[in-house]
Backbone as XML, in Angstrom:
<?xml version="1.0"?>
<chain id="A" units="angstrom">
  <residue number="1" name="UNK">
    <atom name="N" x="24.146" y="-60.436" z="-0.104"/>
    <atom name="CA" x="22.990" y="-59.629" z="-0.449"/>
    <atom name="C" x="21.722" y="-60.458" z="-0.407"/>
  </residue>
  <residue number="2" name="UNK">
    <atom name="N" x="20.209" y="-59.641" z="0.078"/>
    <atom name="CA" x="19.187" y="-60.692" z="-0.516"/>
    <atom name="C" x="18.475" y="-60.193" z="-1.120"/>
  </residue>
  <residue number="3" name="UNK">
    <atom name="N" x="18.888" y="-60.822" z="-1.927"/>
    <atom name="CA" x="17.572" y="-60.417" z="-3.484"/>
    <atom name="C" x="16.401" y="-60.382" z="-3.421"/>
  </residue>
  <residue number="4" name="UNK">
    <atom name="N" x="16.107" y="-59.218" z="-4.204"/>
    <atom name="CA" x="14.614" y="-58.604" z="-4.244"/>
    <atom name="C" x="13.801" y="-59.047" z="-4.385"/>
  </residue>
  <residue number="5" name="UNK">
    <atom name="N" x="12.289" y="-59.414" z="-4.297"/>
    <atom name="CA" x="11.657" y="-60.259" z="-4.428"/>
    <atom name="C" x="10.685" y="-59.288" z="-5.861"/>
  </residue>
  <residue number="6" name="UNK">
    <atom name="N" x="10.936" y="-61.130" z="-7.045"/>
    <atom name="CA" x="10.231" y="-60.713" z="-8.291"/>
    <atom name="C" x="9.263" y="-60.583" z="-8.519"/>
  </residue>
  <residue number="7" name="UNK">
    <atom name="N" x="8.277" y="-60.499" z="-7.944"/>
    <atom name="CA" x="7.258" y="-60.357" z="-7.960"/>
    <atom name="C" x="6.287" y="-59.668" z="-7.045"/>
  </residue>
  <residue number="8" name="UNK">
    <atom name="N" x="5.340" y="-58.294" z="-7.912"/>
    <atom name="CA" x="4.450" y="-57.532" z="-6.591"/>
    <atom name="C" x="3.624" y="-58.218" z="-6.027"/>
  </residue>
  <residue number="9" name="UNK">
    <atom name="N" x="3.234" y="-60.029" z="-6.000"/>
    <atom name="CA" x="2.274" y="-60.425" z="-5.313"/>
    <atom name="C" x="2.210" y="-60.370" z="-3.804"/>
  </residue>
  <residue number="10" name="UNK">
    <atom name="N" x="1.408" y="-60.136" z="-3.207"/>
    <atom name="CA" x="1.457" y="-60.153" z="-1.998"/>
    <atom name="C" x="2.491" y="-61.337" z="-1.416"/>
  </residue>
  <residue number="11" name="UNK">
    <atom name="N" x="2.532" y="-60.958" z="-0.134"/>
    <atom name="CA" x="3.678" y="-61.834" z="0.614"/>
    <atom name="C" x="2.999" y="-61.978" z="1.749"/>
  </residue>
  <residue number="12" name="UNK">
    <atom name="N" x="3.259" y="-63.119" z="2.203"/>
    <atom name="CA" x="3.390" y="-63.776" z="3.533"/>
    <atom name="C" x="3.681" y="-62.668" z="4.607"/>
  </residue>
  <residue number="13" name="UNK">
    <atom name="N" x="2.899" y="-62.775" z="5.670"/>
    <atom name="CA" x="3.419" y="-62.171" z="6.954"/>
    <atom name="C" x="4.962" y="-63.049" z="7.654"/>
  </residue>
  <residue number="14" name="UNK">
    <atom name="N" x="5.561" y="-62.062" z="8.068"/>
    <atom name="CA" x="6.663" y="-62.707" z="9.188"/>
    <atom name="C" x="5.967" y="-63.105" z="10.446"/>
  </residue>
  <residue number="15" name="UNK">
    <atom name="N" x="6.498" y="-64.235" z="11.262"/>
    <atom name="CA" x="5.809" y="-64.134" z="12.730"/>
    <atom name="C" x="5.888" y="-62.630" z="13.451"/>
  </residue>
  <residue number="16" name="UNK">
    <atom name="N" x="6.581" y="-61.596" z="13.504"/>
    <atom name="CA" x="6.319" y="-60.643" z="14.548"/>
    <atom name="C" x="5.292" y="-59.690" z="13.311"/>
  </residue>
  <residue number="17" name="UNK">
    <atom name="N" x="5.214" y="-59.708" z="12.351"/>
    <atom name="CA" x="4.034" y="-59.139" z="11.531"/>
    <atom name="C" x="2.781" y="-59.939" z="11.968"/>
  </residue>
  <residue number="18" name="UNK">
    <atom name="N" x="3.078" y="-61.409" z="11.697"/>
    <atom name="CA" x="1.647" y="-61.787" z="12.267"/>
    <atom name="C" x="1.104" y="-61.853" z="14.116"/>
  </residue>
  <residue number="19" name="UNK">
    <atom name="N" x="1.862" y="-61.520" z="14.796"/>
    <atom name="CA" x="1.775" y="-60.682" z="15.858"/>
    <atom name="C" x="1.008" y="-59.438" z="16.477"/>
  </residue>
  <residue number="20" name="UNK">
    <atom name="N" x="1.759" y="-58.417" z="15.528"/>
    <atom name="CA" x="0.864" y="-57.015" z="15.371"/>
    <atom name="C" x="-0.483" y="-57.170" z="14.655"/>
  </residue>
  <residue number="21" name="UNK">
    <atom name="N" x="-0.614" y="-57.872" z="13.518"/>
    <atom name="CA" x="-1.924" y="-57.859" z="12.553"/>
    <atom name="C" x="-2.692" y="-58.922" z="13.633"/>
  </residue>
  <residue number="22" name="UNK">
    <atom name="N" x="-2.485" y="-59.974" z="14.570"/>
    <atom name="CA" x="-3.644" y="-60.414" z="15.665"/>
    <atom name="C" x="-4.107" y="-59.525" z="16.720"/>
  </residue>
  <residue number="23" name="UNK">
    <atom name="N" x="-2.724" y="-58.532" z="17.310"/>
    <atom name="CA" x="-2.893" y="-58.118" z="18.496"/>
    <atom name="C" x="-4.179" y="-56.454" z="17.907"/>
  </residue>
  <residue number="24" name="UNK">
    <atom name="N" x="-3.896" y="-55.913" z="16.657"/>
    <atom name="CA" x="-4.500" y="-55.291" z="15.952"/>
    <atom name="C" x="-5.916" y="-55.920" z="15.676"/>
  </residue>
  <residue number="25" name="UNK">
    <atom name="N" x="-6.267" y="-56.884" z="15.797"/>
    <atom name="CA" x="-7.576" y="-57.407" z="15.335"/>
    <atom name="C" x="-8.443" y="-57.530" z="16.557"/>
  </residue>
  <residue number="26" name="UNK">
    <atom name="N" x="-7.447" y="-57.620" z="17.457"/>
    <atom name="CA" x="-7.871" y="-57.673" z="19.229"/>
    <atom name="C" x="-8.353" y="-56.402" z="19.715"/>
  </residue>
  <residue number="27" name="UNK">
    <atom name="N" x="-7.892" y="-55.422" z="19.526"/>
    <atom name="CA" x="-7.608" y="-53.999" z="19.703"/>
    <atom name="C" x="-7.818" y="-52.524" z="18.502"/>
  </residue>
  <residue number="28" name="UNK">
    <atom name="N" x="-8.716" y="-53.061" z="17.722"/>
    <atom name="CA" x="-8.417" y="-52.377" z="16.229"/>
    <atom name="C" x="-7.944" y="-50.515" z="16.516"/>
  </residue>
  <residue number="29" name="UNK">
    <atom name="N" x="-6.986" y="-50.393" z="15.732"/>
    <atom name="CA" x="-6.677" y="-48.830" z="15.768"/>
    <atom name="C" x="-6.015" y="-48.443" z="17.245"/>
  </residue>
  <residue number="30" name="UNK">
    <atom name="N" x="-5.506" y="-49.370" z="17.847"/>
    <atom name="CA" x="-4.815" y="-48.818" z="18.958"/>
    <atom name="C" x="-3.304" y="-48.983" z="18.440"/>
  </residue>
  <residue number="31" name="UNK">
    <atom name="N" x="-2.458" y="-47.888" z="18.749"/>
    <atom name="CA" x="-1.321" y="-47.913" z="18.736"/>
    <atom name="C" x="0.264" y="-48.188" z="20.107"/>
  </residue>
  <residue number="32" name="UNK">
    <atom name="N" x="-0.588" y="-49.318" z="20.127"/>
    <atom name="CA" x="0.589" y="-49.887" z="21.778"/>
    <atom name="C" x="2.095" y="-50.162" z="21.174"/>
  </residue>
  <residue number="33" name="UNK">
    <atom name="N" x="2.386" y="-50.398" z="19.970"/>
    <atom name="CA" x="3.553" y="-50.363" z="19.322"/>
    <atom name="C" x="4.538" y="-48.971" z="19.212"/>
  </residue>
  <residue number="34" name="UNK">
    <atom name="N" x="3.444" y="-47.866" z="18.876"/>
    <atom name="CA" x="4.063" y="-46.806" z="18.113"/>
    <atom name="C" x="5.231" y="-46.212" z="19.531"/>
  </residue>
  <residue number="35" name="UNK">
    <atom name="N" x="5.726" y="-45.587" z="19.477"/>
    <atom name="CA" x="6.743" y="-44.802" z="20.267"/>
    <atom name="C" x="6.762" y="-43.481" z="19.752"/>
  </residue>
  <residue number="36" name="UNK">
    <atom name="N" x="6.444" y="-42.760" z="20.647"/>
    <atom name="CA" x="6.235" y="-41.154" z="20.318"/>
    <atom name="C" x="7.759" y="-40.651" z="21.494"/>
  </residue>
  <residue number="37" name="UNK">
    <atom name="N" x="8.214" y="-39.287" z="20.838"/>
    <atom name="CA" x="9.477" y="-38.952" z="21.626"/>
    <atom name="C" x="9.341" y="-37.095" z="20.852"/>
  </residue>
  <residue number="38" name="UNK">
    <atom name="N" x="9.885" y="-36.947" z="21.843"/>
    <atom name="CA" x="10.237" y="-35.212" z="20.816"/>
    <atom name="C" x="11.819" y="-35.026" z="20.916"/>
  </residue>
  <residue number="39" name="UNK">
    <atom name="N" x="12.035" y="-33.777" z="19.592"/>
    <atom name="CA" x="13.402" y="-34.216" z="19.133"/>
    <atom name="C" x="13.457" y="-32.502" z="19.261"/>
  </residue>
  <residue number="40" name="UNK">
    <atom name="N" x="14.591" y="-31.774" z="20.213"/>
    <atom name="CA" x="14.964" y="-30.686" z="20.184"/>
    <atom name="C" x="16.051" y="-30.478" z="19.285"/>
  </residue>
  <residue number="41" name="UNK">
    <atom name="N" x="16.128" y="-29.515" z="18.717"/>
    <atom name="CA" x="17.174" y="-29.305" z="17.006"/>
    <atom name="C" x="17.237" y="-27.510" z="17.695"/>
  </residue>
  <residue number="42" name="UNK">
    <atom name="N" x="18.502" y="-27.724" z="17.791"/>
    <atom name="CA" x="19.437" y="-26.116" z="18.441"/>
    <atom name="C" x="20.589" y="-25.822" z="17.093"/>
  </residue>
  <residue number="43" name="UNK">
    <atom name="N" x="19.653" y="-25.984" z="15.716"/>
    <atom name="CA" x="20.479" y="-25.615" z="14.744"/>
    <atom name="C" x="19.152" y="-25.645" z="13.342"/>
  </residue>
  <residue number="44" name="UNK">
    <atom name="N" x="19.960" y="-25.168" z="12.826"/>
    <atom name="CA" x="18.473" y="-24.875" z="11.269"/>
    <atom name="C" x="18.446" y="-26.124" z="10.847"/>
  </residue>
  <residue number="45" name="UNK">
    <atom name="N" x="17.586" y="-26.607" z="10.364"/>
    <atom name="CA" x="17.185" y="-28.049" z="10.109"/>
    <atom name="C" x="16.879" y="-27.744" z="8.167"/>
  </residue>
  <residue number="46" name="UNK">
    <atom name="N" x="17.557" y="-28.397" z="7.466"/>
    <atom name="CA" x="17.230" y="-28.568" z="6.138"/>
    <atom name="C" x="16.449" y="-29.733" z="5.688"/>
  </residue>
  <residue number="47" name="UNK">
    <atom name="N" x="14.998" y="-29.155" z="5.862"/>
    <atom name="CA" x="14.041" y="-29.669" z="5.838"/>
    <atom name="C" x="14.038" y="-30.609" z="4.356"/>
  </residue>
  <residue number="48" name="UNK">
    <atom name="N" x="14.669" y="-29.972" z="3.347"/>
    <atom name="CA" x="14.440" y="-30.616" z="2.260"/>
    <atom name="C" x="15.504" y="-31.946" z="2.339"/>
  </residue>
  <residue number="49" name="UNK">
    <atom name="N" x="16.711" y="-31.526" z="3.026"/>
    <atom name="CA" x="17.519" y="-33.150" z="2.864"/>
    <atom name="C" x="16.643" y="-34.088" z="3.960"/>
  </residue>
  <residue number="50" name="UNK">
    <atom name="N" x="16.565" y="-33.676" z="4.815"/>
    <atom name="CA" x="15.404" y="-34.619" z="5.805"/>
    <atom name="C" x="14.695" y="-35.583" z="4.971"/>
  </residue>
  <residue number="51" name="UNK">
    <atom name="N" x="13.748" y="-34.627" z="4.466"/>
    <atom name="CA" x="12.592" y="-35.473" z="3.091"/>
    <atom name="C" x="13.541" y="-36.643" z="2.280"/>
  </residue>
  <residue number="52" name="UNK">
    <atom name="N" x="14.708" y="-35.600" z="2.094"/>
    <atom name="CA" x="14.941" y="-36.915" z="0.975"/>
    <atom name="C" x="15.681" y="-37.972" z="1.516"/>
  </residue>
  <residue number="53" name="UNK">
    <atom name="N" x="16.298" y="-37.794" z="2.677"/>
    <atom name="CA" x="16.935" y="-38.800" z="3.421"/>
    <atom name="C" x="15.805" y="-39.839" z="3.381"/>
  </residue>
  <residue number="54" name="UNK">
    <atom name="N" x="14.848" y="-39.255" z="4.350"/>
    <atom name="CA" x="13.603" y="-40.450" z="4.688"/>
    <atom name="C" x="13.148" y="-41.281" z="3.143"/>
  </residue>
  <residue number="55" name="UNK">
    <atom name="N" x="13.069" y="-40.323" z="2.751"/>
    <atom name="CA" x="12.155" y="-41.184" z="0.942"/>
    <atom name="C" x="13.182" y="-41.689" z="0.628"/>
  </residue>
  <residue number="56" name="UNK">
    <atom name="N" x="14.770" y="-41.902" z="0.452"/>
    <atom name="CA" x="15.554" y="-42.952" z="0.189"/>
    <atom name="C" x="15.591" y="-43.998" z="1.059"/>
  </residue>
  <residue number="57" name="UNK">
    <atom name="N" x="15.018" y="-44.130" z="2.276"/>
    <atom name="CA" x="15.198" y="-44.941" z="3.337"/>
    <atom name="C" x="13.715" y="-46.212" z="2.779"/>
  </residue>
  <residue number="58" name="UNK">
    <atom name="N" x="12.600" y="-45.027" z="3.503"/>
    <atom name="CA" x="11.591" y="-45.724" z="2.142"/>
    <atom name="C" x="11.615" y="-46.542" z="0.950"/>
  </residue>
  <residue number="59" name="UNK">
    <atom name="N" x="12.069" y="-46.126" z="-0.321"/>
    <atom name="CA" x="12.367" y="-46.714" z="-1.545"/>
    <atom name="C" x="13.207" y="-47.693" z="-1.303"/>
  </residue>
  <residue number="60" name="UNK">
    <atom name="N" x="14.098" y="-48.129" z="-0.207"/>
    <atom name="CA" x="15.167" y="-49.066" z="-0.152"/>
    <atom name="C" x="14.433" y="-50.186" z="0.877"/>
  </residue>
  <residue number="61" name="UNK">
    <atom name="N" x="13.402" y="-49.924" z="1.414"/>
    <atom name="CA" x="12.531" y="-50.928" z="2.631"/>
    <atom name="C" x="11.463" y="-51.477" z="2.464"/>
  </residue>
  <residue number="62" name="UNK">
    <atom name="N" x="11.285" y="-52.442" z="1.804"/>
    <atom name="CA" x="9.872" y="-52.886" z="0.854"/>
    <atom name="C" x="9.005" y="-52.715" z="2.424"/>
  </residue>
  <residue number="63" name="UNK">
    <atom name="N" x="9.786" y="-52.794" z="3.333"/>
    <atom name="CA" x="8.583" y="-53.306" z="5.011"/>
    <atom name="C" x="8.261" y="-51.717" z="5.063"/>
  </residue>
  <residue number="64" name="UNK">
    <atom name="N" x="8.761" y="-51.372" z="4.964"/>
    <atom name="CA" x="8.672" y="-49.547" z="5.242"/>
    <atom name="C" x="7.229" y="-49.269" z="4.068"/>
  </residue>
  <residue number="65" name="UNK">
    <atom name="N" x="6.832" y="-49.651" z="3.364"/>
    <atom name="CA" x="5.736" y="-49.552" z="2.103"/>
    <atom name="C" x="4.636" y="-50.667" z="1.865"/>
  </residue>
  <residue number="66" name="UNK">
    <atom name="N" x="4.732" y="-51.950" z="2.898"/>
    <atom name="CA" x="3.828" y="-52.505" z="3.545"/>
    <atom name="C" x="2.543" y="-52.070" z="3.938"/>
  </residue>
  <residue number="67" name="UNK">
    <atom name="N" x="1.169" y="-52.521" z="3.807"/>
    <atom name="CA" x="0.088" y="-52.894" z="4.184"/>
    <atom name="C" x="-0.062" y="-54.053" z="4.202"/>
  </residue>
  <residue number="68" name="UNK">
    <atom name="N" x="-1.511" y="-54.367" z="5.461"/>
    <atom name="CA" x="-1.647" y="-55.794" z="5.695"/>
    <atom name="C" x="-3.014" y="-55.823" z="5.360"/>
  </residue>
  <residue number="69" name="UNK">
    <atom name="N" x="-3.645" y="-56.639" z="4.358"/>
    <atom name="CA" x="-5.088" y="-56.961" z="3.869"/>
    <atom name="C" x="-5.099" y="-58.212" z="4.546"/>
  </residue>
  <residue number="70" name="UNK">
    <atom name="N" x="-6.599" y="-58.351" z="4.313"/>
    <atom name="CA" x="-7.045" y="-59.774" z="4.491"/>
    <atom name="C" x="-7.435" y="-60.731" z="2.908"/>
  </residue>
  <residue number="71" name="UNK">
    <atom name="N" x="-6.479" y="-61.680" z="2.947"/>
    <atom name="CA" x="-7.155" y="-62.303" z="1.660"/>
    <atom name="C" x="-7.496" y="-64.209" z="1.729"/>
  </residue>
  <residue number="72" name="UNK">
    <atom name="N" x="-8.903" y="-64.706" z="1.691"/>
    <atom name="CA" x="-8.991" y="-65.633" z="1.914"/>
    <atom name="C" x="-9.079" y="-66.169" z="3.438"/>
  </residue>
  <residue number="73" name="UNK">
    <atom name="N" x="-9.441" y="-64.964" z="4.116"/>
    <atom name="CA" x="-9.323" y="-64.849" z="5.801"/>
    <atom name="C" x="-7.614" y="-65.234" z="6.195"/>
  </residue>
  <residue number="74" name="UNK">
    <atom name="N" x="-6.615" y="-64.902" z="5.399"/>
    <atom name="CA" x="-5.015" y="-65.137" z="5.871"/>
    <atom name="C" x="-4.716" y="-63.517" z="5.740"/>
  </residue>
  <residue number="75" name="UNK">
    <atom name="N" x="-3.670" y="-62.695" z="6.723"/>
    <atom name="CA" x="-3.558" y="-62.046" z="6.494"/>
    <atom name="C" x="-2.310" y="-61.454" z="5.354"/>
  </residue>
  <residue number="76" name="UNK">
    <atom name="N" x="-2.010" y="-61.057" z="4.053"/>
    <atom name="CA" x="-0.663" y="-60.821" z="3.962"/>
    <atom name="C" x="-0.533" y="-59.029" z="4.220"/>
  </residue>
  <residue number="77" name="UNK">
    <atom name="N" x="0.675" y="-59.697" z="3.242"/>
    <atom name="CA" x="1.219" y="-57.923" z="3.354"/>
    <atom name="C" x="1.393" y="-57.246" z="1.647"/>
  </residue>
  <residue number="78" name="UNK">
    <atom name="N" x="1.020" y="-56.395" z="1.484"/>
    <atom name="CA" x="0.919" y="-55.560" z="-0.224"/>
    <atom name="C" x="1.997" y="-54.619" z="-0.230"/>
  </residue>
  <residue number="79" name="UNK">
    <atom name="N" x="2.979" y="-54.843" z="-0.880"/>
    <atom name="CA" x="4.042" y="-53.866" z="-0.494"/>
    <atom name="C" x="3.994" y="-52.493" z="-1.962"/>
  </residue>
  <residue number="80" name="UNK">
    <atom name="N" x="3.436" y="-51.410" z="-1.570"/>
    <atom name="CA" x="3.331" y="-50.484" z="-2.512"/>
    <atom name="C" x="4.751" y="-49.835" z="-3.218"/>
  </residue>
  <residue number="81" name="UNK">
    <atom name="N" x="4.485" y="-50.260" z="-4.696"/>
    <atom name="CA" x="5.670" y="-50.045" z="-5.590"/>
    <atom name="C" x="6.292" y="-48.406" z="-4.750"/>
  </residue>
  <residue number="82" name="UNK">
    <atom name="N" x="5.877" y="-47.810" z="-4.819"/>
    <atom name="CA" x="6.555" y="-45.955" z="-4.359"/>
    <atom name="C" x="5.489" y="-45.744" z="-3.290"/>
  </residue>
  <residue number="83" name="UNK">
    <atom name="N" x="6.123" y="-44.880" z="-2.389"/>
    <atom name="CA" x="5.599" y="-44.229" z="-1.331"/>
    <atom name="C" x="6.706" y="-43.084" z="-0.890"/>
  </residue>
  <residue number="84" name="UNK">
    <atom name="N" x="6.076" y="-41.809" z="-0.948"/>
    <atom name="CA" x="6.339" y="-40.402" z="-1.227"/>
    <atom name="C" x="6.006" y="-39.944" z="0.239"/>
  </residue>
  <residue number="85" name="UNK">
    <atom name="N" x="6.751" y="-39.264" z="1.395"/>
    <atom name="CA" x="6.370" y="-38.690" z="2.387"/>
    <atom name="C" x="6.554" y="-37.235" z="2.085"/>
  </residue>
  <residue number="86" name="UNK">
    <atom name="N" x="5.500" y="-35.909" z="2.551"/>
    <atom name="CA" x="6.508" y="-34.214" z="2.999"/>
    <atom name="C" x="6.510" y="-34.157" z="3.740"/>
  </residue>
  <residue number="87" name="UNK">
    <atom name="N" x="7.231" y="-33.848" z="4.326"/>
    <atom name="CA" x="7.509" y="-33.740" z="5.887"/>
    <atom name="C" x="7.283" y="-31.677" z="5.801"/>
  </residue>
  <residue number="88" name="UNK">
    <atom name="N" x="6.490" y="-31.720" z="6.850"/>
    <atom name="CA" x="6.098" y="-29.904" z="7.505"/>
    <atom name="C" x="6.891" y="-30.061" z="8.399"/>
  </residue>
  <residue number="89" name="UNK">
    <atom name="N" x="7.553" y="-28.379" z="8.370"/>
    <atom name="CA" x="7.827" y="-28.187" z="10.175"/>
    <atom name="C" x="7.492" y="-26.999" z="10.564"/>
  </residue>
  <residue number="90" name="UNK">
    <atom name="N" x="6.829" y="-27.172" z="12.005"/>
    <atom name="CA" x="6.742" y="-26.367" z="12.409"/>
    <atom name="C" x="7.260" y="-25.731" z="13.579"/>
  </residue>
  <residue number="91" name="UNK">
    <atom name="N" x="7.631" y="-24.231" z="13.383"/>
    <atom name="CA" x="8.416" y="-23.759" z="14.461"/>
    <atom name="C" x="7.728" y="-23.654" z="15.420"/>
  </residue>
  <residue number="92" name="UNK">
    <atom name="N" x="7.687" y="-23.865" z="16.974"/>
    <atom name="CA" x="7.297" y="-23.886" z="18.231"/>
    <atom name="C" x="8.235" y="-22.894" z="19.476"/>
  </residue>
  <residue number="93" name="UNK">
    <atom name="N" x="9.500" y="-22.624" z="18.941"/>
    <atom name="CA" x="10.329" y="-21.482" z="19.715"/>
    <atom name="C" x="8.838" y="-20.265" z="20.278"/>
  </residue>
  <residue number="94" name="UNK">
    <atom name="N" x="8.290" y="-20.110" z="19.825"/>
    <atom name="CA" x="7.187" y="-18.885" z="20.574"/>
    <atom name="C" x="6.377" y="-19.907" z="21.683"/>
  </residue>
</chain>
């Protein structure tokens, strides 16, 4: 197992974090990382286990609840105690 880290102080970037937070400083607000895809669902979708699937996935991924500030001109990362997603859906069959 690896143990949780005791403390909410900010943390250190990883090298492929400090990667994105340069190539981001190069490029501000472009998303060359993200991956967009569409997902066809040929069955009723229970929107509410969805939610909670994801928000347990969340609560278990301190990287998943990550921001990157600048402090002292170094960049870290602030990992927010809870982070809550709702997920909408919308039907598109018409």
């Amino acid at each position: 197992r690896i143990p949780r880290r005791a403390t909410q102080e900010p943390a250190p970037l990883s090298f492929a974090q400090q990667r994105l937070w340069f190539l981001d400083q190069l490029s501000p607000g472009k998303s060359y990382y993200n991956l967009s895809f569409a997902l066809k669902l040929e069955c009723l979708l229970d929107l509410g286990a969805l939610e909670a699937s994801v928000n347990e996935i969340i609560r278990r991924h301190e990287v998943l609840r990550a921001t990157f500030v600048t402090i002292a001109d170094e960049p870290v990362q602030v990992i927010a105690p809870e982070l809550k997603l709702r997920l909408f859906a919308i039907d598109l069959r018409d």
